[in-house]
C-alpha angles and dihedrals in degrees: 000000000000117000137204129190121237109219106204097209106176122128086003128132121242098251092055084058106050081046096061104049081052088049097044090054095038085065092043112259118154099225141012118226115211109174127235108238142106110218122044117268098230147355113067138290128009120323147176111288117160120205104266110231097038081053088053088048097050079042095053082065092058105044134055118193104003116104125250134216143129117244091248131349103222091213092202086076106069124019111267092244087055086050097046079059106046096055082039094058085034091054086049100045085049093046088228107337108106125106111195101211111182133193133182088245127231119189099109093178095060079048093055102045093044095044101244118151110250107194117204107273098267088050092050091042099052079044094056088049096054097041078053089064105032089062087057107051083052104049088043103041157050118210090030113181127172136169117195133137098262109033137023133202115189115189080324115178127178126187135225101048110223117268093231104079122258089358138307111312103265120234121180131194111228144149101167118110104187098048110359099057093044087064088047093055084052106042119009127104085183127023118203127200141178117202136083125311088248088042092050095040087061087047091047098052093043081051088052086058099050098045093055085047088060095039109254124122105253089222087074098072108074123211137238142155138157129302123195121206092214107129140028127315087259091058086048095055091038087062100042088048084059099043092047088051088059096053100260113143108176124060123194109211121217119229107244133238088227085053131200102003091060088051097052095048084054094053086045094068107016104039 
């Protein structure tokens, strides 16, 4: 089983931050998990929340092996061909170490106060499927052209090519399983899930259909969900055991209440 380390980086200073992902690779996680939104996500009142993929590049200075990768990207909040450059210039400040993992986005609130357009579901949908393509065909080819309904590429080029071949792995955030895990089969090269193991082992296996339906082996989508570090070391093992036995094979570690100590016991034994 790999592991990363969920910052948890709202209504923290920069520093903590930084501190952290320094902290996360020191002990031997693979990646470090910032999150893509503007406003924090709970307590009251406003509170520190830095952009996500201009934090993972700050953070590609300050690290050196660890992975890096937002959970999730929401993609309505940045044309797809920004973002194309954005993960391209992140891979290259990280020589290598960045995931783009993508979702369709849902908090229409944060949509609302900023002044981002929040399509009903099927329209956002149809949209993240498209940005989907639109990236690749960026970070894969000159000449690029694309007509869709939502987004257009006309002779588009766009140079450096990223340093991951033939771009960053793609994880995408999805539970749904009519329209969402369709786009994983075609797309993913990790799927991430939150939900229960007997939950997720329904979805896998529907993923696992639906791979084989479009073509691709199943065994090529890799698997990952959440892990929380509540209980003892035993409940932990217990729940990776299951995982594992599901076929998961990343872990994103939350980052606990009780903090660093509890981080570092489970390092200790897991890492």
């Amino acid at each position: 089983m790999r592991f990363g380390l969920d910052l948890a980086q709202q209504r923290l200073e920069w520093d903590e931050i930084a501190d952290r992902a320094r902290f996360a690779e020191a002990l031997g996680f693979e990646g470090i998990w910032g999150f893509d939104h503007f406003q924090p996500m709970y307590g009251e009142g406003p509170g520190n929340c830095f952009e996500g993929w201009t934090t993972l590049a700050a953070l590609a200075g300050v690290t050196e092996r660890v992975r890096l990768g937002l959970l999730v990207t929401g993609y309505t909040y940045r044309h797809p061909s920004l973002l194309a450059s954005e993960v391209i210039t992140v891979d290259h400040a990280s020589h290598g170490r960045v995931d783009l993992s993508l979702g369709a986005a849902w908090f229409e609130g944060e949509h609302r106060a900023l002044g981002f357009d929040f399509p009903p579901t099927r329209e956002r949908i149809e949209g993240f499927e498209e940005a989907l393509q639109v990236m690749k065909l960026l970070m894969t080819e000159d000449d690029a052209s694309f007509a869709g309904e939502h987004f257009r590429l006309e002779h588009a080029t766009m140079h450096p090519r990223p340093v991951q071949v033939p771009h960053p792995p793609i994880w995408i955030g999805a539970g749904g399983e009519r329209k969402m895990l369709p786009i994983v089969a075609r797309h993913a090269d990790v799927w991430h899930c939150f939900g229960s193991p007997a939950d997720l082992a329904r979805k896998s296996a529907r993923l696992d259909e639906l791979a084989l339906e479009y073509g691709r082996d199943p065994a090529s989508i890799k698997r990952a969900s959440s892990l929380s570090l509540d209980g003892s070391d035993d409940d932990v093992a217990a729940a990776i055991d299951e995982w594992e036995g599901l076929g998961f094979e990343y872990l994103v570690v939350g980052w606990p209440g009780t903090g660093r100590p509890r981080i570092e016991q489970f390092a200790a034994r897991f890492l």
